[in-house]
N, C-alpha and C positions, 0 to 999 in steps of 0.2 A: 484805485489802481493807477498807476503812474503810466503816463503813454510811450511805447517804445518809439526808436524811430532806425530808419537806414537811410545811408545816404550812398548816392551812386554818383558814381564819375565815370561822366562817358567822355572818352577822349581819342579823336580821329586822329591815326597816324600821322607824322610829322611829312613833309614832301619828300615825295619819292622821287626819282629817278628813273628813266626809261632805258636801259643801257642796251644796246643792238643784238639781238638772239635769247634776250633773257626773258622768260614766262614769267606772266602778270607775277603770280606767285609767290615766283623769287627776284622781283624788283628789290633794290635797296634803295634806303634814302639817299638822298644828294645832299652834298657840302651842307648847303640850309637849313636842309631839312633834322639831319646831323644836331647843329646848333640849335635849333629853333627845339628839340626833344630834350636837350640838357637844359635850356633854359626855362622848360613848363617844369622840369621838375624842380629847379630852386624853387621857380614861382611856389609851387605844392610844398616845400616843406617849409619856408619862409613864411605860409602863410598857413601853416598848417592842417593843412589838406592830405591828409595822411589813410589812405586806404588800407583794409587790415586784409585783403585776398583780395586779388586780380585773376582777371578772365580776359585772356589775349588771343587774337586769331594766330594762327601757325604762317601766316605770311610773310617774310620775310621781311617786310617793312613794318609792319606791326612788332613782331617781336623786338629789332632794333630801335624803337621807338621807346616803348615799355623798361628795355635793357640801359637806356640811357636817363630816362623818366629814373630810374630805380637808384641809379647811382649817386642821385641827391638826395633821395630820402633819410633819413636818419634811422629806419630799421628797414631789414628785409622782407617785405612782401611776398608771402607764397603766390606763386602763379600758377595757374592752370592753361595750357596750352589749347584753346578749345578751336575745332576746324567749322564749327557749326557757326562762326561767326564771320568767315572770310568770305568778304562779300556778301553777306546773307541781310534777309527781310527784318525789318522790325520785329514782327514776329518770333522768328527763331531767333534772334539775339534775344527778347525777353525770355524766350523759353529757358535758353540758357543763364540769364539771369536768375531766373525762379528756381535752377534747382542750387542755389548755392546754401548750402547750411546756415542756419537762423542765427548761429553764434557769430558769426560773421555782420556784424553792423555796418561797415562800409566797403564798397567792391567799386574798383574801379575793370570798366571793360574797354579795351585798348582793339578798334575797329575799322572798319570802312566807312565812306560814304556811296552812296545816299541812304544808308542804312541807320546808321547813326544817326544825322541828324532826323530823318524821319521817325526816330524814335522818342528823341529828346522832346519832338514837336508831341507827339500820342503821349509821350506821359507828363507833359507840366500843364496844369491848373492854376497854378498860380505863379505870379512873377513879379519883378522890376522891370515895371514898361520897358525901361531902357536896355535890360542885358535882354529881353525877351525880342525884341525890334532885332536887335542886331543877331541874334541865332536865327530868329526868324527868316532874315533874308540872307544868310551866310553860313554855313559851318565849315570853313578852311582848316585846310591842313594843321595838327599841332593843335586846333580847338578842344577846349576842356567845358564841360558844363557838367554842374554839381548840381545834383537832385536830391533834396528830403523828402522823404515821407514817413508819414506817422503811421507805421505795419508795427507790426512783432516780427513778419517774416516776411523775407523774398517772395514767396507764393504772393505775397498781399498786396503788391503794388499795382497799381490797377490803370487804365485811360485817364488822362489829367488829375492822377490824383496826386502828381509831387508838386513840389516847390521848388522855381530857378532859386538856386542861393547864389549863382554866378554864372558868372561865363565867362571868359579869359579862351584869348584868340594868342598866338604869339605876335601877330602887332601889337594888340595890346602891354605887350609886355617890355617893348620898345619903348611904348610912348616917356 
């Protein structure tokens, strides 16, 4: 029987902006941050990183992140607007992870930090010294990290049990 597999793309908002009387909430990105979201998503489709359903927090800087991410891609991406990610624990992002339908083989989820990264750390087991050092000690704005794992389903993903397949930071995308 042939092994399935999903891959996840966890990707922190692009940099926000703090603009005066505005809630966390509804912060939007800044000029860079702007740029720095249309340039992860050439990155993704030039290198074919192509997600088949996304799961985005309802934040205002996450959804324009994700809305600019999408505008490179070469097909349209269902999203689901989930509130359970804004701001939220390791935890409840994987929960929401888990219930994504099994037909779904790759999902990317468009989040916060310290959430995100503390996520990407709980689920990879295995890595490239090199992209793993660098998520290790950083997960900046506009950061992308791709995770394999060998499940059938979302339910399946478990503590270390994915694979770094990258990491792409938007300096990286500079260099």
């Amino acid at each position: 029987m042939p092994v399935s597999f999903r891959r996840l793309f966890l990707l922190r908002h692009a940099e926000a902006g703090r603009p005066p009387g505005t809630g966390d909430h509804e912060r939007p990105l800044s000029e860079q941050g702007r740029d720095d979201a249309a340039s992860m998503g050439v990155y993704m489709a030039q290198a074919g990183l192509l997600p088949q359903m996304a799961l985005v927090s309802t934040a205002t800087r996450t959804r324009s992140t994700w809305e600019l991410v999408q505008k490179a891609l070469p097909q349209l991406v269902p999203a689901l607007f989930e509130g359970r990610i804004y701001e939220s624990t390791p935890e409840a992002i994987l929960a929401a992870i888990r219930t994504t339908a099994a037909e779904h083989e790759s999902l990317i989820v468009v989040g916060h930090n310290p959430g995100m990264h503390r996520l990407a750390l709980h689920l990879i087991g295995r890595a490239d010294r090199n992209a793993f050092a660098r998520l290790h000690s950083d997960y900046p704005p506009g950061s992308l990290a791709v995770i394999d794992f060998e499940v059938d389903a979302w339910t399946g993903i478990t503590e270390h049990g994915g694979t770094l397949e990258r990491f792409a930071t938007p300096a990286s995308q500079s260099d």
